[in-house]
PyMOL Python script that loads the backbone (N, CA, C, O; Angstrom):
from pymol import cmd

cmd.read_pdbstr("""\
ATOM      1  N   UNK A   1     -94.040  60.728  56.810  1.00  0.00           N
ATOM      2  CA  UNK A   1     -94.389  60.762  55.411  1.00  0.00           C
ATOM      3  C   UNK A   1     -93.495  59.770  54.658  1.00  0.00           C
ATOM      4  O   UNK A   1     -92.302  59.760  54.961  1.00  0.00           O
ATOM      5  N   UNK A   2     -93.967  58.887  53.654  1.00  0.00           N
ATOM      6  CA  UNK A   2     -93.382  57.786  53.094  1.00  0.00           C
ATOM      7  C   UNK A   2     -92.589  58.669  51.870  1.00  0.00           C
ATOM      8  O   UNK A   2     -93.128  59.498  51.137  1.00  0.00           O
ATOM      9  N   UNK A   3     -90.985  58.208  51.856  1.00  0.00           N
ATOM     10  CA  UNK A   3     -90.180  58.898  51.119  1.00  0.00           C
ATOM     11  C   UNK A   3     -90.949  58.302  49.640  1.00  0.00           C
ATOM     12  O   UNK A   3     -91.850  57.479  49.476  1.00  0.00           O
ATOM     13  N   UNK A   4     -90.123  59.144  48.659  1.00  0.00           N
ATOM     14  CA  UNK A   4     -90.948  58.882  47.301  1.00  0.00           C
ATOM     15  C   UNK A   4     -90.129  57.657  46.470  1.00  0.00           C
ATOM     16  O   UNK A   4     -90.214  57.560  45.245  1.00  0.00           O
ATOM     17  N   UNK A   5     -89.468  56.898  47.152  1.00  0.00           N
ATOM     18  CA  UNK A   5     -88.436  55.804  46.627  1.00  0.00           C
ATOM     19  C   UNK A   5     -89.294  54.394  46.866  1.00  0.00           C
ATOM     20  O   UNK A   5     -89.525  53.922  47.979  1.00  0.00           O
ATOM     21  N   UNK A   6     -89.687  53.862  45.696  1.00  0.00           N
ATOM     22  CA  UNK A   6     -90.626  52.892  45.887  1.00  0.00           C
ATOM     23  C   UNK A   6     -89.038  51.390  45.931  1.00  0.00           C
ATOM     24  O   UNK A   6     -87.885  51.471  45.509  1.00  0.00           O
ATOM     25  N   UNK A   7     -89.639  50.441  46.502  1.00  0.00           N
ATOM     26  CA  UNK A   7     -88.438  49.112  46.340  1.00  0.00           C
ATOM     27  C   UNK A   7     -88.978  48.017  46.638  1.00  0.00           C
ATOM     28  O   UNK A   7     -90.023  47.966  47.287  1.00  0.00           O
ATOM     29  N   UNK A   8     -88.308  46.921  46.183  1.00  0.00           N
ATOM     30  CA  UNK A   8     -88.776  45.645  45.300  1.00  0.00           C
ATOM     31  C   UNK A   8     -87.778  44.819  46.692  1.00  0.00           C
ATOM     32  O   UNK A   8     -87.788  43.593  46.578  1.00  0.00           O
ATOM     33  N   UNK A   9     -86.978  45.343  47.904  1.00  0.00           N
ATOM     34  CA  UNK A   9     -86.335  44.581  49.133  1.00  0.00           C
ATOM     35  C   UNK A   9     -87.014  43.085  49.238  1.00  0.00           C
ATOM     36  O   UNK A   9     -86.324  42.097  48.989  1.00  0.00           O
ATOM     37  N   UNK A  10     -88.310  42.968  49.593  1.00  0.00           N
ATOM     38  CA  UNK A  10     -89.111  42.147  49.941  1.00  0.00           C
ATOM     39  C   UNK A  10     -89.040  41.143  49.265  1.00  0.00           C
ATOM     40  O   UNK A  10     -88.543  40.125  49.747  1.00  0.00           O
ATOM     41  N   UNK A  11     -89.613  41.181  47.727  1.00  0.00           N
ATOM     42  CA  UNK A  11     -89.720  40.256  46.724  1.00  0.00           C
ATOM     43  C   UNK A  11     -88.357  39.367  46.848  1.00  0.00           C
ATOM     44  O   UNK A  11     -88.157  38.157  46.957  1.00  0.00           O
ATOM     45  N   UNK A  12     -87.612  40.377  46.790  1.00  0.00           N
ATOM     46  CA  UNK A  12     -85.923  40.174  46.309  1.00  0.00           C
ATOM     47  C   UNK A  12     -85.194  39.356  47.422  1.00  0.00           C
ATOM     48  O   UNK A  12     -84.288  38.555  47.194  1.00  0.00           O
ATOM     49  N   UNK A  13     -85.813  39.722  48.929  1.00  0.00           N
ATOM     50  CA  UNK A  13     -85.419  38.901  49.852  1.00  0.00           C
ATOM     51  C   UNK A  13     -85.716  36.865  49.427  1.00  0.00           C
ATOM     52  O   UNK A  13     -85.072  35.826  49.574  1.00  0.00           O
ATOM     53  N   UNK A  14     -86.772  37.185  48.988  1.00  0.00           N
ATOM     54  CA  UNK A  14     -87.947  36.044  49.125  1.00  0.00           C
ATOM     55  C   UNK A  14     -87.258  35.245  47.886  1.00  0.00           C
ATOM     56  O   UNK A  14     -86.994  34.043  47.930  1.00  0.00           O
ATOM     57  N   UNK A  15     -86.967  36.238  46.587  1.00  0.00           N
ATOM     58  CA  UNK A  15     -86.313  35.424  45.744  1.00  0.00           C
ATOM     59  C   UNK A  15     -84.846  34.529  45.628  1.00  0.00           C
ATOM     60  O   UNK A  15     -84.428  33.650  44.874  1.00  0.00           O
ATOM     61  N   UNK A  16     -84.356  35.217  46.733  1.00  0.00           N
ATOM     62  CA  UNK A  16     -83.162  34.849  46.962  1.00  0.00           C
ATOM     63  C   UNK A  16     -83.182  33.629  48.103  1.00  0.00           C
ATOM     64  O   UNK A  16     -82.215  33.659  48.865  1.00  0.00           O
ATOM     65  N   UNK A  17     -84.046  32.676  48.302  1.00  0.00           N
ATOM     66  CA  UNK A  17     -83.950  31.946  49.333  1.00  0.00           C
ATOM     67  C   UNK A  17     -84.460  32.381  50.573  1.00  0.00           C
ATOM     68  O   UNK A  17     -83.908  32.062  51.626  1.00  0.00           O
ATOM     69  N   UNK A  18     -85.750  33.280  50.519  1.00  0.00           N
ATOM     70  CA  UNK A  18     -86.076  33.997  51.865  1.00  0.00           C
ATOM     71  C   UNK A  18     -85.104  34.427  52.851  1.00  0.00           C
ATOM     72  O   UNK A  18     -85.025  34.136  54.045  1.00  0.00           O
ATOM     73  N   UNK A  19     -84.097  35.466  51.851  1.00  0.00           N
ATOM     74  CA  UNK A  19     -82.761  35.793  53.299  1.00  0.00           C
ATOM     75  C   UNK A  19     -84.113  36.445  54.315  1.00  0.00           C
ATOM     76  O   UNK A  19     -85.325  36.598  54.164  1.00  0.00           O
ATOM     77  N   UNK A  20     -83.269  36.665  55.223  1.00  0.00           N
ATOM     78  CA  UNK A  20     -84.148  37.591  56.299  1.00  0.00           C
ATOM     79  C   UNK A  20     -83.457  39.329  56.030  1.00  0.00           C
ATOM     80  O   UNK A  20     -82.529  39.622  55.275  1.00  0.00           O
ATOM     81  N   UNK A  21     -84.132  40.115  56.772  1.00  0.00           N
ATOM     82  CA  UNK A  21     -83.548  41.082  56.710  1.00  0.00           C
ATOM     83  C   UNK A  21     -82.424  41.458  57.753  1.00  0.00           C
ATOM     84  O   UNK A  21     -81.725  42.467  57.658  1.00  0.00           O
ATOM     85  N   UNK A  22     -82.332  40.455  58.832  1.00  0.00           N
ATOM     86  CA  UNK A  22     -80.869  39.853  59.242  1.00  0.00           C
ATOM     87  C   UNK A  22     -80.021  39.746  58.592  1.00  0.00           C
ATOM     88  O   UNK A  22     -79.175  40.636  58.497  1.00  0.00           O
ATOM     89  N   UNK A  23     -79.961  38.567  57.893  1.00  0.00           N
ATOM     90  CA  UNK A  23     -78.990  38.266  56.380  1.00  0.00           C
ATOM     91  C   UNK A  23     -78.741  39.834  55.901  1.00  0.00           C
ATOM     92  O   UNK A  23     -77.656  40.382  56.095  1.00  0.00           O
ATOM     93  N   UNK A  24     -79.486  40.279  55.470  1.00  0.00           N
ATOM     94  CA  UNK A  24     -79.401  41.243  53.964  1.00  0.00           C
ATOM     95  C   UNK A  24     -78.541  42.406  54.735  1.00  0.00           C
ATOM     96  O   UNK A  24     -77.644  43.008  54.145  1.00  0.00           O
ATOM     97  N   UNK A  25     -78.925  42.708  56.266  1.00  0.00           N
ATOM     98  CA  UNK A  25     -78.101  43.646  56.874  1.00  0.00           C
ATOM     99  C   UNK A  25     -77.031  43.427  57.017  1.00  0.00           C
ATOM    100  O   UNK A  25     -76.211  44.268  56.650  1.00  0.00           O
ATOM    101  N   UNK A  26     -76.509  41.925  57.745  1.00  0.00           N
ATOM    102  CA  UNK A  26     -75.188  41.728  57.398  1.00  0.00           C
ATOM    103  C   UNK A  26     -74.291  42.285  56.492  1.00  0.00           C
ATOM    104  O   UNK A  26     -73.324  43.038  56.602  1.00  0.00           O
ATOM    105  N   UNK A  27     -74.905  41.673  55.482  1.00  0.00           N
ATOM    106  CA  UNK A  27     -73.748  41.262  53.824  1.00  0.00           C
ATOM    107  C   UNK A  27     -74.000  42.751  53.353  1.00  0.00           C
ATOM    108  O   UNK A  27     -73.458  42.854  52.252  1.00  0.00           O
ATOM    109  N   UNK A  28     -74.675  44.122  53.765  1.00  0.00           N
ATOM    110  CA  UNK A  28     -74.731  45.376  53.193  1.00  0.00           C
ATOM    111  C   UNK A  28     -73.911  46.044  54.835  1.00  0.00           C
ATOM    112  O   UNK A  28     -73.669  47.242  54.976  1.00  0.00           O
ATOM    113  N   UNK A  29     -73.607  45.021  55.884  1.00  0.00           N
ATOM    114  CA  UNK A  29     -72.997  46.572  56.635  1.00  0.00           C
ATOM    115  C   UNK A  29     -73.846  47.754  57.493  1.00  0.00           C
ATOM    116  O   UNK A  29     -73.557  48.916  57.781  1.00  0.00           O
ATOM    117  N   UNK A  30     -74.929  46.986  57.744  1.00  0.00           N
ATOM    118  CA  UNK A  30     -76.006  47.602  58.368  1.00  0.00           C
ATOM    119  C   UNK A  30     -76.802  47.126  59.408  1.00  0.00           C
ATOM    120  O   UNK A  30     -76.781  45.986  59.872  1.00  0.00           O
ATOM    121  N   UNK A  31     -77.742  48.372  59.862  1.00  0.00           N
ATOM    122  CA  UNK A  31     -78.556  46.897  61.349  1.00  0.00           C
ATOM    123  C   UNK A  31     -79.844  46.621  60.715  1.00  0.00           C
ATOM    124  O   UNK A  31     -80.152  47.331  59.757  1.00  0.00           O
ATOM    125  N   UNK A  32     -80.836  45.483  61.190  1.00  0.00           N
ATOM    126  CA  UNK A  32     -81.485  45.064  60.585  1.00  0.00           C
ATOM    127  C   UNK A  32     -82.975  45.796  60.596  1.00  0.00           C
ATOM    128  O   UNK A  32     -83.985  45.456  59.980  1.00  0.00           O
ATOM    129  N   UNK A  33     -82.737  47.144  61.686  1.00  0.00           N
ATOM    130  CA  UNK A  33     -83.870  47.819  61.725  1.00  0.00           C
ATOM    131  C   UNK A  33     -83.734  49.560  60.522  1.00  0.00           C
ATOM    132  O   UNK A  33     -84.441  50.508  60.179  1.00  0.00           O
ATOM    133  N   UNK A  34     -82.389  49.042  60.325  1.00  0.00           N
ATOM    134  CA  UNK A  34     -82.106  49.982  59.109  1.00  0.00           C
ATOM    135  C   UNK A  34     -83.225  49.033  57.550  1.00  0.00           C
ATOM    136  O   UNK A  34     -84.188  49.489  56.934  1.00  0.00           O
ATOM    137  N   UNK A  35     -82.662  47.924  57.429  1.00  0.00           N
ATOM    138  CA  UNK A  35     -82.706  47.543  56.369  1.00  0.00           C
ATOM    139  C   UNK A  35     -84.138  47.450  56.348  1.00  0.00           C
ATOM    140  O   UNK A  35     -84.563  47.648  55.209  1.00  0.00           O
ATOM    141  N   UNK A  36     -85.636  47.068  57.758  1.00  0.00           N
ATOM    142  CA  UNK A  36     -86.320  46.960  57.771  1.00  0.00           C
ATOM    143  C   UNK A  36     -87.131  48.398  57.702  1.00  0.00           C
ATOM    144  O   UNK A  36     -88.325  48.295  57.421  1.00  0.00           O
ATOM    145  N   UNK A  37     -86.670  49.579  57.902  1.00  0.00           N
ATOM    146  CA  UNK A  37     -87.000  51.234  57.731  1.00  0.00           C
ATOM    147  C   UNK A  37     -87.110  51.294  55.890  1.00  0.00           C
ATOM    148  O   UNK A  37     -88.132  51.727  55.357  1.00  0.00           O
ATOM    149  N   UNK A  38     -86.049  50.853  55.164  1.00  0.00           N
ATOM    150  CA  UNK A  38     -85.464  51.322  54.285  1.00  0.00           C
ATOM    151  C   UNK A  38     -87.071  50.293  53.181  1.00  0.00           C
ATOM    152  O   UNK A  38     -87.874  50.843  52.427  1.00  0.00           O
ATOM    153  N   UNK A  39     -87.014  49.089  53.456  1.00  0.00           N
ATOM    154  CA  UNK A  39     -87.750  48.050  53.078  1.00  0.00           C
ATOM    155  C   UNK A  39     -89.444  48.668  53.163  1.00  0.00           C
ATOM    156  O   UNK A  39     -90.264  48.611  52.246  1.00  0.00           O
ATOM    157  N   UNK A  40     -89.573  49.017  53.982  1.00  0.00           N
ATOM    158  CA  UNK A  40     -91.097  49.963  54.504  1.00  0.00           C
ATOM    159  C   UNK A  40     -91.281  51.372  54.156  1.00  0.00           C
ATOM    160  O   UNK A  40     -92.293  52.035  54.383  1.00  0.00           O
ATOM    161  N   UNK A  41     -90.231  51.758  53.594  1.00  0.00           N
ATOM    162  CA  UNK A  41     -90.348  53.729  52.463  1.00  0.00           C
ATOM    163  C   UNK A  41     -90.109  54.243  53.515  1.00  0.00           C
ATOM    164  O   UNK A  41     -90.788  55.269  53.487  1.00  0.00           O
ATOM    165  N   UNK A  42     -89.257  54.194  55.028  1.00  0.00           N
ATOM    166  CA  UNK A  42     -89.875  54.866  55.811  1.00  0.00           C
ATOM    167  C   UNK A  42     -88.230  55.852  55.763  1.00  0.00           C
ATOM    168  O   UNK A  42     -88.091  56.958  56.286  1.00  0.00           O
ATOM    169  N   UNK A  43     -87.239  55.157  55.069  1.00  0.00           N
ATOM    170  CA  UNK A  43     -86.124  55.838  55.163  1.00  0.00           C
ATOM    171  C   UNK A  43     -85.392  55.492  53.509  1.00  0.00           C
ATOM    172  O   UNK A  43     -85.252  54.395  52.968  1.00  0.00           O
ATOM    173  N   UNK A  44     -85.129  56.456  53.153  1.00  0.00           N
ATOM    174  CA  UNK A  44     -84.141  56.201  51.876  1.00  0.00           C
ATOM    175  C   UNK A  44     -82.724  56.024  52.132  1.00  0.00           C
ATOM    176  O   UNK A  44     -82.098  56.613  53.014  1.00  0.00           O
ATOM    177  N   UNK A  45     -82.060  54.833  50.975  1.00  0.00           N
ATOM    178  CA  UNK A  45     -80.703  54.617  51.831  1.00  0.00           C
ATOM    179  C   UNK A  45     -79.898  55.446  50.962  1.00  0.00           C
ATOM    180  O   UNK A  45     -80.271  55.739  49.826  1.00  0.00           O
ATOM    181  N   UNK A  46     -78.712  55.865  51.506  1.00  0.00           N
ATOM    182  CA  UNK A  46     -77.706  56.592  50.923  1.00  0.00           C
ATOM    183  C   UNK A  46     -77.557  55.816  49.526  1.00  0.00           C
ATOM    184  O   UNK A  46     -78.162  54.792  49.210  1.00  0.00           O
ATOM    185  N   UNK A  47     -76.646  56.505  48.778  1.00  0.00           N
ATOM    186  CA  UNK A  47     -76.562  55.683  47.091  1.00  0.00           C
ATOM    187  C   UNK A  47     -75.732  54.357  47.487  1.00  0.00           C
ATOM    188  O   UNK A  47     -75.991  53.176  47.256  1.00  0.00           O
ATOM    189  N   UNK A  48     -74.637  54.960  48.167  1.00  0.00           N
ATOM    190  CA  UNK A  48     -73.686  53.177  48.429  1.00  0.00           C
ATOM    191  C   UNK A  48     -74.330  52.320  49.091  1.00  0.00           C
ATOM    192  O   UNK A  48     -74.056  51.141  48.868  1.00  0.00           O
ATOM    193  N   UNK A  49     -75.300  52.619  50.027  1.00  0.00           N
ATOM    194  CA  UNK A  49     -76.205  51.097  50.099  1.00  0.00           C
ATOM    195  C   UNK A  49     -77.226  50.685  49.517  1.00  0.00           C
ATOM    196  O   UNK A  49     -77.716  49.569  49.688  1.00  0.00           O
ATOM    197  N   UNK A  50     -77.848  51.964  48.411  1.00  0.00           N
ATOM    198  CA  UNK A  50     -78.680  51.211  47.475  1.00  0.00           C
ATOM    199  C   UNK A  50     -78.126  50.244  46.360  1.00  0.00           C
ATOM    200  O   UNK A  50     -78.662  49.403  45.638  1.00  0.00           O
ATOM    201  N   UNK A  51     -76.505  50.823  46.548  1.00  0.00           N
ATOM    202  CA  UNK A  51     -75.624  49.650  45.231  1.00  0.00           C
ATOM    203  C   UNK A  51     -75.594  48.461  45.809  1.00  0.00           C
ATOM    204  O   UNK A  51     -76.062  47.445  45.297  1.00  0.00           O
ATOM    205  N   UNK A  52     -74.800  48.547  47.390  1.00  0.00           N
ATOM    206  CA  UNK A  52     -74.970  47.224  47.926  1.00  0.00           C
ATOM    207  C   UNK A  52     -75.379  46.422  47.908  1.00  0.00           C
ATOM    208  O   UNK A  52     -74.839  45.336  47.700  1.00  0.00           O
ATOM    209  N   UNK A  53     -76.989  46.731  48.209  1.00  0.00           N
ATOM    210  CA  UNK A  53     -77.883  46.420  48.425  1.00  0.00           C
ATOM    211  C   UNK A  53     -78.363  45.413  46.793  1.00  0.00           C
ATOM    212  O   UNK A  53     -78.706  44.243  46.959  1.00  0.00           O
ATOM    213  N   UNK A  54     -78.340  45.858  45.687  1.00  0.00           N
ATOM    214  CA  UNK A  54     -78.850  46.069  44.564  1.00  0.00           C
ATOM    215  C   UNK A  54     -77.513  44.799  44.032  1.00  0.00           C
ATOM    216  O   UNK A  54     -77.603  43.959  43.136  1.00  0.00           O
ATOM    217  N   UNK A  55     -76.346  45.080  44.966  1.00  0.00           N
ATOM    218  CA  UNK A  55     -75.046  43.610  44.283  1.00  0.00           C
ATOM    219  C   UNK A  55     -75.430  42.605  45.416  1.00  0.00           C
ATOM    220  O   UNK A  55     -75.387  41.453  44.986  1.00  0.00           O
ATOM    221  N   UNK A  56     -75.649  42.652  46.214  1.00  0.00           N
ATOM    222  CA  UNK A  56     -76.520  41.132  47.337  1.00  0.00           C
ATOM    223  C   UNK A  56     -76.898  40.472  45.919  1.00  0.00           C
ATOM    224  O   UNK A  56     -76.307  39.619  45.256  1.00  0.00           O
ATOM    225  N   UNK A  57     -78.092  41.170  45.694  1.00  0.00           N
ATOM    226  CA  UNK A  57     -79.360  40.426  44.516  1.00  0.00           C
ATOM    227  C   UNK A  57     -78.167  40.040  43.299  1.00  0.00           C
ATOM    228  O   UNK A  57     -78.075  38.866  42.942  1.00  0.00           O
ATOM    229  N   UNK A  58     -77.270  41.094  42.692  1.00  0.00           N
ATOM    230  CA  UNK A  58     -77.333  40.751  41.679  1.00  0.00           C
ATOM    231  C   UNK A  58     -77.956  40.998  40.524  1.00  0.00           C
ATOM    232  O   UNK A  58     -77.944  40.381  39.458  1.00  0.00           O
ATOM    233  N   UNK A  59     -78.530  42.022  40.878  1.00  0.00           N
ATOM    234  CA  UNK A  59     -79.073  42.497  39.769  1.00  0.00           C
ATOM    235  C   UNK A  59     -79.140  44.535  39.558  1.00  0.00           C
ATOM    236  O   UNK A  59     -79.146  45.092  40.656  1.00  0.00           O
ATOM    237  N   UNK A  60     -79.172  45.236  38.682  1.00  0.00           N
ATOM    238  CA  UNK A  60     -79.302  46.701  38.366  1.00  0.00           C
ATOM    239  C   UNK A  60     -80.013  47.579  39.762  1.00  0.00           C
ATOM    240  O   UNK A  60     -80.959  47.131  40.410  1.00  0.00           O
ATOM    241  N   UNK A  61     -79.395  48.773  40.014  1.00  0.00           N
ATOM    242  CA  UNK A  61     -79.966  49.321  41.058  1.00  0.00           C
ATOM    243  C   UNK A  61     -81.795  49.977  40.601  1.00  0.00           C
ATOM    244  O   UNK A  61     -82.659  50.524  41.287  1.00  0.00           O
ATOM    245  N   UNK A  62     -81.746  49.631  39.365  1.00  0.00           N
ATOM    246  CA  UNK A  62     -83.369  50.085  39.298  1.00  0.00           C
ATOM    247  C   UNK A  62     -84.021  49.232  39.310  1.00  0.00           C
ATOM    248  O   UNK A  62     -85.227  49.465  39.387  1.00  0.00           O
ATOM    249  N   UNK A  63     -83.573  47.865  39.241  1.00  0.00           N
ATOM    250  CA  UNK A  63     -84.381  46.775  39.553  1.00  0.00           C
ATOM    251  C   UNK A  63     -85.034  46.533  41.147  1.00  0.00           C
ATOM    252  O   UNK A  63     -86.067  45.950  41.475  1.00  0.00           O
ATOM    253  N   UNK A  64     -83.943  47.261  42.031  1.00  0.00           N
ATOM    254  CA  UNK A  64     -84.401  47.443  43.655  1.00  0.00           C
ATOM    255  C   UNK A  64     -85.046  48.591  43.689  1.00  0.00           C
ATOM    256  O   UNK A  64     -86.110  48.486  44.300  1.00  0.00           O
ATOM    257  N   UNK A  65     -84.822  49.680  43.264  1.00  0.00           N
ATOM    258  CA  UNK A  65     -85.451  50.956  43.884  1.00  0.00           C
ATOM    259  C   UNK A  65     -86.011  51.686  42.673  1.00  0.00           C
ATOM    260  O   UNK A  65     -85.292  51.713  41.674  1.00  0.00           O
ATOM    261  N   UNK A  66     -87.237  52.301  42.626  1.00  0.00           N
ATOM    262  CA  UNK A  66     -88.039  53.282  41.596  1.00  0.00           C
ATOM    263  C   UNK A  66     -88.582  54.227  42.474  1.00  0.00           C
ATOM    264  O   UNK A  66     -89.413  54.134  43.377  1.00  0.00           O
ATOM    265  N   UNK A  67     -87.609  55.622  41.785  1.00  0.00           N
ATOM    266  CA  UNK A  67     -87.881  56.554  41.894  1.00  0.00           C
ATOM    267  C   UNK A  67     -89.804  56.925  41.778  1.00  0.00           C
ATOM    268  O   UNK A  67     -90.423  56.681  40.743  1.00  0.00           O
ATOM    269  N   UNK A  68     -90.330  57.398  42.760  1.00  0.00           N
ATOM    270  CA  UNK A  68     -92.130  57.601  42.597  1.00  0.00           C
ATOM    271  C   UNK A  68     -92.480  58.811  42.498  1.00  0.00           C
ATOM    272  O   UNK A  68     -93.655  59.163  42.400  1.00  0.00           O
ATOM    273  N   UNK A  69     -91.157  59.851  42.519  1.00  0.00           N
ATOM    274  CA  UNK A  69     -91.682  61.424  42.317  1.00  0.00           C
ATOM    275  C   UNK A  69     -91.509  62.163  43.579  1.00  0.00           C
ATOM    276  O   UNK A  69     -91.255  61.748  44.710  1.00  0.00           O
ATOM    277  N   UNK A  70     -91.655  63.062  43.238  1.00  0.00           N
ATOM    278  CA  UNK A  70     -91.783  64.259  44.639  1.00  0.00           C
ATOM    279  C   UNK A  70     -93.435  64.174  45.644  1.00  0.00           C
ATOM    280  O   UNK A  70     -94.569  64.353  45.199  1.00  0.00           O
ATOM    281  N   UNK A  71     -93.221  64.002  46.391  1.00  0.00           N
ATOM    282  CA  UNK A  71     -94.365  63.966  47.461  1.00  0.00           C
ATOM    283  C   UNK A  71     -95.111  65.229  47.373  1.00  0.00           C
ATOM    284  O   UNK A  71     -94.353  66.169  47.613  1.00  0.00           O
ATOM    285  N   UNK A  72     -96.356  65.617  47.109  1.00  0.00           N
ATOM    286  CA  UNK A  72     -97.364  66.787  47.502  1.00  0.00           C
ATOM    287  C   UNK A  72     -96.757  67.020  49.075  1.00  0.00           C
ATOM    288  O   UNK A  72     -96.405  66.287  49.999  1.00  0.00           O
ATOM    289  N   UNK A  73     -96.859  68.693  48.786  1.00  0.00           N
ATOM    290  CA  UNK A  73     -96.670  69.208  50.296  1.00  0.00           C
ATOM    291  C   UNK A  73     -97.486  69.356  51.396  1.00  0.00           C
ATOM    292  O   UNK A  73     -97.026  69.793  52.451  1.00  0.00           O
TER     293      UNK A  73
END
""", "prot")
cmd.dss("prot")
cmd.show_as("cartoon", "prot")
cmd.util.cbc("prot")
cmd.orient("prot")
């Protein structure tokens, strides 16, 4: 079931010089099948790597991640 944390990873990769999600795992401290889980809703990241994640870019942590609500059961 796709967590309810929608994110903008992708765009943000692409805007930044097409890092890869190689790159982006690096410079956050992570493996790249984390960052590629996290990128696909399939895993939400703890808060310190959504900051991480969110100072790579350079920009506000709601600019990477929007909250989408609670999932129907």
């Amino acid at each position: 079931m796709p967590v309810p944390i929608a994110n903008q990873i992708r765009r943000l990769r692409f805007e930044a010089g097409e890092m890869t999600q190689g790159q982006l795992a690096e410079r956050i401290g992570m493996t790249r099948q984390t960052v590629a889980a996290i990128e696909a809703g399939k895993y939400s990241p703890s808060l310190e790597a959504a900051f991480r994640i969110a100072q790579v870019f350079g920009v506000e942590l709601e600019a990477v991640f929007q909250w989408t609500g609670i999932p129907p059961l």
